[in-house]
C-alpha positions as CSV (number, residue, x, y, z in Angstrom):
1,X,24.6,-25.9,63.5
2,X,22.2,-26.6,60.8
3,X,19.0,-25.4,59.7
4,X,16.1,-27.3,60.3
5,X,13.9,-28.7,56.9
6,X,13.4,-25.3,54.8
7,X,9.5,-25.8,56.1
8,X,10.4,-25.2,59.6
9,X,13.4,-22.7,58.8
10,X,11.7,-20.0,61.4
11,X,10.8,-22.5,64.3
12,X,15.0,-23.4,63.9
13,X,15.5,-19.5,64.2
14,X,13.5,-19.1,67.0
15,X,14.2,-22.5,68.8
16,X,13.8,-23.7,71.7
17,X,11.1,-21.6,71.7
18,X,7.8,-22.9,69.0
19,X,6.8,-21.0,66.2
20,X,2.8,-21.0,67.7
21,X,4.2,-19.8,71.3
22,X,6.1,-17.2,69.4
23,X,3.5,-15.4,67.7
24,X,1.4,-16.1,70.5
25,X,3.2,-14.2,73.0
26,X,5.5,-12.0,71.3
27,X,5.4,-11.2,67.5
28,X,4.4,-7.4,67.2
29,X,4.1,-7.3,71.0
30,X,7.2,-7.3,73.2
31,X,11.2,-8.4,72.4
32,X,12.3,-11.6,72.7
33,X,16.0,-12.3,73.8
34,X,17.1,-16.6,73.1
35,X,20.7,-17.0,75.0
36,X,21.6,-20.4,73.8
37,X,25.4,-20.8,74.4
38,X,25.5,-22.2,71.2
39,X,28.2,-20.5,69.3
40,X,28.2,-22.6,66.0
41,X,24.3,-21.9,66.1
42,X,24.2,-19.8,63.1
43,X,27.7,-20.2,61.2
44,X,26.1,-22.3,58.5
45,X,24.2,-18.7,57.5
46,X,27.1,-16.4,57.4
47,X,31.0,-16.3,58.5
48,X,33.8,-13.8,58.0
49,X,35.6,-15.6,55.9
50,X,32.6,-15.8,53.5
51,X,31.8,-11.9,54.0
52,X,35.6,-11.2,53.4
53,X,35.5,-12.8,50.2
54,X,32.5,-11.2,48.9
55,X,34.2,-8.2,49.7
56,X,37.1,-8.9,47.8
57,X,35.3,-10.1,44.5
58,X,34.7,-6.7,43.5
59,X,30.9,-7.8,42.8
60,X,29.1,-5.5,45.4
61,X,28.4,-2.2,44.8
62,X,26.8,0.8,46.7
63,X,24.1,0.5,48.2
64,X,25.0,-3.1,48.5
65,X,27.6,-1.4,51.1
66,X,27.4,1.4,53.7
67,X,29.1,2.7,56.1
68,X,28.0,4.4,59.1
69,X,29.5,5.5,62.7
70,X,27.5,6.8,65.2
71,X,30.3,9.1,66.9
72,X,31.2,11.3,63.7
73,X,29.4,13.1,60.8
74,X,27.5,11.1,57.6
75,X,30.2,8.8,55.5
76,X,29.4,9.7,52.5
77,X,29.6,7.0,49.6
78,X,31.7,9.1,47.2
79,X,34.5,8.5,50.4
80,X,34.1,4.4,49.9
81,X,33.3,4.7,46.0
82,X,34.8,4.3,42.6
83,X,33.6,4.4,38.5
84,X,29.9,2.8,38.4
85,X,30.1,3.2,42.0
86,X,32.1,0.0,42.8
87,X,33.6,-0.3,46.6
88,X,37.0,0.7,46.9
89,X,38.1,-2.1,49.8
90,X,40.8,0.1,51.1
91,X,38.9,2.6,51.8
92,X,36.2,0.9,53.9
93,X,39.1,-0.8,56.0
94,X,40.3,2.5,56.6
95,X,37.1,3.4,57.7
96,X,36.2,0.3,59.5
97,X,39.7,1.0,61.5
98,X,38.5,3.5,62.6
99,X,35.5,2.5,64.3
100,X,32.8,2.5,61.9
101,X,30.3,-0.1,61.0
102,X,29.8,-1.8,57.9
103,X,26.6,-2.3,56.2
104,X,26.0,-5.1,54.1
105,X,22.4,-4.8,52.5
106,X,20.3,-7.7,50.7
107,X,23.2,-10.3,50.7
108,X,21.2,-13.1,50.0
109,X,21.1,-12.1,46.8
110,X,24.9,-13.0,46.7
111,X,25.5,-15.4,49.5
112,X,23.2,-19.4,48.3
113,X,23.2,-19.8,52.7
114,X,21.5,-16.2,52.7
115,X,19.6,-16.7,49.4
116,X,18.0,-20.3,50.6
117,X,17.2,-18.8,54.5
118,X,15.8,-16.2,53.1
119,X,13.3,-18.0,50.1
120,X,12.6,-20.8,53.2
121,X,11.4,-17.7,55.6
122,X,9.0,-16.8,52.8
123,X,7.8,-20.2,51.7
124,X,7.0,-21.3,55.2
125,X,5.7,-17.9,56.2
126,X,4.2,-16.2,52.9
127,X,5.9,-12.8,53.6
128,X,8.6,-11.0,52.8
129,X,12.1,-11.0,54.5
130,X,15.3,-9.5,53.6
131,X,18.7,-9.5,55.5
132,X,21.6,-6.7,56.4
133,X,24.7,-7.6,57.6
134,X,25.9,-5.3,60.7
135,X,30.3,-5.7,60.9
136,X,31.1,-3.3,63.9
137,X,34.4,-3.2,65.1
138,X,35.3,-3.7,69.0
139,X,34.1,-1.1,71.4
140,X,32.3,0.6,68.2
141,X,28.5,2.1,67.2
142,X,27.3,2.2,63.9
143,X,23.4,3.7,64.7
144,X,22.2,5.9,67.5
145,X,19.0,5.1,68.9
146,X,16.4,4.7,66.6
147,X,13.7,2.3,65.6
148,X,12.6,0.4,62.8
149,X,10.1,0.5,60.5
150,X,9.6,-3.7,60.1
151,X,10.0,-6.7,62.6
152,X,13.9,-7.7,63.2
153,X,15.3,-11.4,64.4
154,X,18.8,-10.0,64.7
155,X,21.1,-13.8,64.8
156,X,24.7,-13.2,66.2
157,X,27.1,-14.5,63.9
158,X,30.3,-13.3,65.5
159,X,31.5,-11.6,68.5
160,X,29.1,-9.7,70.7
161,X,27.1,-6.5,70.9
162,X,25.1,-4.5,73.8
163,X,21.6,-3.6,73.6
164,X,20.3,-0.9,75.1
165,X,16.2,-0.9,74.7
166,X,14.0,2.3,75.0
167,X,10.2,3.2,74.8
168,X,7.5,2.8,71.6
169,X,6.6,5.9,71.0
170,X,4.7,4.8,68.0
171,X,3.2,1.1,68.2
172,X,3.6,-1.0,64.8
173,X,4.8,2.4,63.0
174,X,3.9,2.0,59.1
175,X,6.9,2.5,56.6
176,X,5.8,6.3,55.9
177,X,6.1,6.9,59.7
178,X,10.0,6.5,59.8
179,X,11.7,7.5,62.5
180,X,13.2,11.2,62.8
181,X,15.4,12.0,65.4
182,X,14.4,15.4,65.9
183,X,10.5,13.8,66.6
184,X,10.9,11.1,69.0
185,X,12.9,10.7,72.8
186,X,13.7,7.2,73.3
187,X,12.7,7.7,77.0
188,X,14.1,5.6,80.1
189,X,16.4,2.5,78.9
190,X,13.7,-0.8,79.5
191,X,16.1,-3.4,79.5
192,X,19.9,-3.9,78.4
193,X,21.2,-7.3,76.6
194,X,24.5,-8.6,75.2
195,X,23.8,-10.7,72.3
196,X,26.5,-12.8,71.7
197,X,27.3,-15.5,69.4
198,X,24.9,-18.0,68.4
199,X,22.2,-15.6,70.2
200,X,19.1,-14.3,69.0
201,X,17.1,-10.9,69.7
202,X,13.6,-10.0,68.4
203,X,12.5,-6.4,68.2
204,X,9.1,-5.7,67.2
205,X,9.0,-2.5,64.9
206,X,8.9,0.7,66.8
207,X,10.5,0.4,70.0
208,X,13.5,2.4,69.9
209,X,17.3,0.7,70.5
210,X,20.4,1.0,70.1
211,X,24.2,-1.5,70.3
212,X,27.4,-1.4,70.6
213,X,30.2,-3.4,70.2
214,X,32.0,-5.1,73.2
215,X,35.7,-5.0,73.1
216,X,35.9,-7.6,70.2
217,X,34.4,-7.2,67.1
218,X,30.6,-7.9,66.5
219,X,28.6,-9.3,63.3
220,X,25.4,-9.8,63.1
221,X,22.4,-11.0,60.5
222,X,19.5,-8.4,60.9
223,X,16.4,-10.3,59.0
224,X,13.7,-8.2,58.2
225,X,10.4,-9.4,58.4
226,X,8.5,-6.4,55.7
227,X,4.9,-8.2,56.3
228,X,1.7,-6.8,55.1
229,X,-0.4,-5.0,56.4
230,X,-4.0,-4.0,56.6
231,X,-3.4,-1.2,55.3
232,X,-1.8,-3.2,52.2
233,X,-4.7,-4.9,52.0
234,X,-7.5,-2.4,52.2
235,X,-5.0,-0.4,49.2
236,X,-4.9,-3.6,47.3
237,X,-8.5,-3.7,47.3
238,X,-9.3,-0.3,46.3
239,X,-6.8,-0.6,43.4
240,X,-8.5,-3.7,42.5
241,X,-12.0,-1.8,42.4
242,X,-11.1,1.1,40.8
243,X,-10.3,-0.5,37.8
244,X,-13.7,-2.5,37.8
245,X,-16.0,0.6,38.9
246,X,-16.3,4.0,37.4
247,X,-17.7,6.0,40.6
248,X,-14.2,5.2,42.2
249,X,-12.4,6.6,39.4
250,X,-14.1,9.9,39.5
251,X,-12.5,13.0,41.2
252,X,-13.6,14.5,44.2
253,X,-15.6,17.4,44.3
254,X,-14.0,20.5,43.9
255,X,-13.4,22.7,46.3
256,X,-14.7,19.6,48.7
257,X,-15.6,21.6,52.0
258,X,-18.2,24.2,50.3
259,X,-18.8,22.6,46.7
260,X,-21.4,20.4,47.8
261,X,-24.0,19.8,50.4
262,X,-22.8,17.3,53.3
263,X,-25.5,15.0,52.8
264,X,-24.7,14.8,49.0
265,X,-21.1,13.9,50.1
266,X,-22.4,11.3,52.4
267,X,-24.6,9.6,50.1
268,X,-21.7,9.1,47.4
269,X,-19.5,7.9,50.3
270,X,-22.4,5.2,51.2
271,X,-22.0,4.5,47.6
272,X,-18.2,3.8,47.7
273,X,-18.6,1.8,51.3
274,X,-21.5,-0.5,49.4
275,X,-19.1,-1.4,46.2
276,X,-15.9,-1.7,48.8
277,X,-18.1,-4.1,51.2
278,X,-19.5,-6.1,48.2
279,X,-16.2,-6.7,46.5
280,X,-14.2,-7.2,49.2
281,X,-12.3,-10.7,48.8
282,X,-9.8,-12.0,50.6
283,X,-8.7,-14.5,48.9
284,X,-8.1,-13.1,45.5
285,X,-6.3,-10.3,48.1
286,X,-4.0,-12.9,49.4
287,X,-3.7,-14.3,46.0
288,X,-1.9,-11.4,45.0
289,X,0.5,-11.0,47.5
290,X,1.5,-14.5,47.3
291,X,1.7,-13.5,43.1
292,X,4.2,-10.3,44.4
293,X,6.3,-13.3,46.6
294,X,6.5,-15.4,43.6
295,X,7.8,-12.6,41.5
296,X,10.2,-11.7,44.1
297,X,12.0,-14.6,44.7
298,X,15.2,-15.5,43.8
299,X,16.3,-18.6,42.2
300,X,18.8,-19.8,45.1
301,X,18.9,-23.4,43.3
302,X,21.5,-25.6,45.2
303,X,23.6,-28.0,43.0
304,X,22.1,-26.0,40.1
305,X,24.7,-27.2,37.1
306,X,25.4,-30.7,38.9
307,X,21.2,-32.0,38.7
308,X,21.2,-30.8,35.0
309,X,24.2,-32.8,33.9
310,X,22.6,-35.3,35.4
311,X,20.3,-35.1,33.3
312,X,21.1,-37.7,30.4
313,X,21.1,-40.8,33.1
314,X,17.7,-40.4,34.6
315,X,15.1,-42.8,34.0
316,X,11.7,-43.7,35.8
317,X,13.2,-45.5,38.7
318,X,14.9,-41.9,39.9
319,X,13.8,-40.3,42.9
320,X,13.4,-36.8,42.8
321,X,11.7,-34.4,44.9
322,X,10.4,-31.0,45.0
323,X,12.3,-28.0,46.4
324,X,10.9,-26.7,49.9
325,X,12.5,-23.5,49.5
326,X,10.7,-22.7,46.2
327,X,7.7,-21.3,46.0
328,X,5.4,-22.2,42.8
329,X,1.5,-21.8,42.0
330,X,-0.4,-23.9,39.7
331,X,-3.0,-22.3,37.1
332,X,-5.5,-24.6,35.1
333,X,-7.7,-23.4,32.5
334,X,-9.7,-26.2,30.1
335,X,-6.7,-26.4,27.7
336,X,-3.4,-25.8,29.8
337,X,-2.3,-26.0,33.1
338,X,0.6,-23.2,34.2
339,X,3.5,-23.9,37.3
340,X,4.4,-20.2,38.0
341,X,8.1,-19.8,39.7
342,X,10.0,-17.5,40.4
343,X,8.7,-14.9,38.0
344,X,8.2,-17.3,34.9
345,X,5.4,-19.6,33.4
346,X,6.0,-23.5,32.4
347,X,2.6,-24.3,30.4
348,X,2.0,-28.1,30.3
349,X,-1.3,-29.6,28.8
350,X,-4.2,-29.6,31.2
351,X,-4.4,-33.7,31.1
352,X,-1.0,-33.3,33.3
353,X,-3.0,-31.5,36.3
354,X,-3.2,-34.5,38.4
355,X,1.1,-34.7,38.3
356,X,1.1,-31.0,39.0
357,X,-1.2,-31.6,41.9
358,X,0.4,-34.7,43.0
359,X,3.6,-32.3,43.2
360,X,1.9,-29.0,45.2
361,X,1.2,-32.0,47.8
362,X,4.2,-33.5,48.1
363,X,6.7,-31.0,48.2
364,X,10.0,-32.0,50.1
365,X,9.5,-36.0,49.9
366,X,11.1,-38.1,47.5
367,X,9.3,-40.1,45.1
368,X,10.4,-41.9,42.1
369,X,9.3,-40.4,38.7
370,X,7.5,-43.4,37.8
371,X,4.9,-43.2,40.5
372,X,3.8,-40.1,39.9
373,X,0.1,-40.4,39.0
374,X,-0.9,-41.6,35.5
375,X,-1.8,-39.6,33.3
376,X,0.7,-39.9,31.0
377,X,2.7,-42.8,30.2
378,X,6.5,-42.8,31.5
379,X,8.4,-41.3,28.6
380,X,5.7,-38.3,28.9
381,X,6.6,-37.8,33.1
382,X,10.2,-37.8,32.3
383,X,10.1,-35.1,30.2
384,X,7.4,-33.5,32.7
385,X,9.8,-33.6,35.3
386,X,13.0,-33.0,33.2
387,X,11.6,-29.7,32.1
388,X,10.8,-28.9,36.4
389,X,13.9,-30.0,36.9
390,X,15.6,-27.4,34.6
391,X,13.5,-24.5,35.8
392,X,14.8,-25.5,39.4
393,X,11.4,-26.9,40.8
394,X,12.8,-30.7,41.1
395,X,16.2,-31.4,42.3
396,X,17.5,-35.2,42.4
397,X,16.7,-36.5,45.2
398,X,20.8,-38.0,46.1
399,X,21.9,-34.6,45.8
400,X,20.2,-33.5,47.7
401,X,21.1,-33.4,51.8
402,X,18.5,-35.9,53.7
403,X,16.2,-34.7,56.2
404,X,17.7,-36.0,59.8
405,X,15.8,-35.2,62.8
406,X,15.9,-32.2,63.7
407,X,18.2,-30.6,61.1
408,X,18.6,-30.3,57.2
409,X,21.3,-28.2,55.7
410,X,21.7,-25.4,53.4
């Protein structure tokens, strides 16, 4: 099955549940287990066939791959490894015949099914996602128990896997508190699921699992939800204020707990807390983050070399419409107005704004070029948009797969 629109990507991941009820009831809360009986339900994403030839094309590299098996010592990568520490394929079928798992980190920087679930996730959700592929063979554990330090939707591609689910011995744990085995019992086992093809299992970060492999082989697309935090955005602030006000730039007293007297301490802290409370802003905050998703992204542009020879034939009757998947800002200043994607600038004159505007609003629906608000005359939006459509904003609208209730796909 198909994805739904790239602006409801995570309601299709979660369905039949609804994004709102989701969050509601169990985003950083409690795990969520969707049994759909649905095999096909998540083939689009990922198959073996697609994984096998990635394998085979020699373009991955360590860390791109790992290896791991729960029942024997560390694999190190100098075992699965060649020159410039490209994977040698036999050896990770050795190893894999043998009962260890295979790790396949950040393939949607490889895979345009990956790449597009993945920029949709972030679009729609303004965070940051990543995937790992998990390929365990039958009967087979790649992890003891652990837990993790972000949110997992882990989407059963093939075969099936237990899951055994423990205690949270630290709620919501923060990347720095990672877990160590030698500082955390999982406890008594909670609840026990077999995820199995087409099946879905949230686990909010910090309770402790573990799977294994039934008696056919199991893979599986872990997505990462790496949201921010709080704590990000208290740190975000203070950086922001340092660089604005000298009294958070100085050092601390020395020898802090005799240098000074308390209430000299305390009235430099009430100083701090007055310039943290008064510049506090949560928008230019969030601003930033979104700036850090922007820079991230990939450009996962479907059709990329098809749309641009296109090109020469398109006139002001064609529709066109803007990507969903890509995410893009608009900056305006009195002479220029700025489109920032996917780590670049396009700088039009500021008389365009309204097109740029008109573009922000209508993201996803077609329109034909020569309806686009005028401010400039129709030679001038065909160039506007020919230049978007080059930088992967605008795609042409035929090439693009239609929106049919309830799926669009990848």
């Amino acid at each position: 099955m198909a994805p739904h629109a790239a602006s409801d990507t995570f309601g299709w991941m979660v369905a039949p549940f609804t994004k709102e009820h989701f969050f509601e009831h169990y985003y950083e809360q409690k795990y969520l287990h969707i049994e759909r009986n649905d095999p096909g339900y998540y083939t689009d994403l990922l198959s073996l066939d697609s994984l096998s030839s990635l394998m085979y094309s020699q373009v991955l590299r360590y860390p791109d791959v790992r290896m791991v098996n729960s029942r024997k010592d560390d694999i190190k990568s100098e075992e699965y490894t060649g020159q410039s520490s490209r994977i040698r394929v036999e050896k990770v079928l050795s190893y894999f015949a043998e009962g260890a798992t295979v790790i396949f980190s950040m393939l949607h920087d490889y895979l345009p099914s990956l790449g597009l679930f993945i920029d949709s996730l972030a679009s729609e959700l303004q965070q940051r996602f990543q995937t790992n592929i998990y390929l365990t063979p039958p009967n087979a554990q790649g992890f003891k128990v652990h837990f993790d330090t972000h949110d997992v939707f882990i989407l059963q591609t093939e075969g099936s896997k237990v899951w055994k689910l423990y205690d949270t011995p630290i709620a919501l744990p923060l990347k720095s508190q990672e877990y160590k085995a030698e500082s955390f019992e999982p406890g008594e086992m909670t609840a026990e699921i077999t995820l199995r093809k087409g099946d879905m299992l949230y686990i909010p970060r910090g309770l402790m699992h573990e799977a294994v492999a039934t008696d056919e082989c199991s893979m599986h697309i872990t997505t990462g939800l790496i949201g921010y935090t709080w704590t990000e955005l208290v740190v975000e602030t203070m950086l922001r204020l340092s660089k604005e006000h000298v009294e958070l730039r100085r050092n601390l007293p020395l020898a802090l707990h005799s240098a000074q007297p308390a209430e000299e301490v305390l009235r430099q802290l009430d100083a701090i807390k007055e310039i943290i409370s008064n510049g506090f802003d949560l928008n230019r905050s969030a601003k930033n983050f979104r700036d850090e998703l922007l820079n991230l992204q990939k450009p996962n542009i479907k059709s990329a070399f098809q749309t641009v020879l296109r090109l020469p034939s398109i006139t002001a009757d064609t529709e066109v419409l803007v990507r969903e998947s890509i995410m893009f800002d608009v900056q305006e200043s009195e002479e220029k107005a700025v489109v920032e994607l996917l780590g670049n600038e396009v700088e039009f004159p500021a008389f365009v704004l309204p097109i740029l505007t008109f573009l922000q609003e209508n993201v996803g629906t077609p329109f034909a070029i020569k309806n686009l608000p005028d401010c400039m005359d129709e030679a001038g939006k065909l160039v506007l948009v020919k230049r978007l459509i080059r930088e992967g904003l605008i795609a042409l609208a035929e090439m693009e797969v239609p929106v049919k209730s309830p799926q669009l796909s990848f």
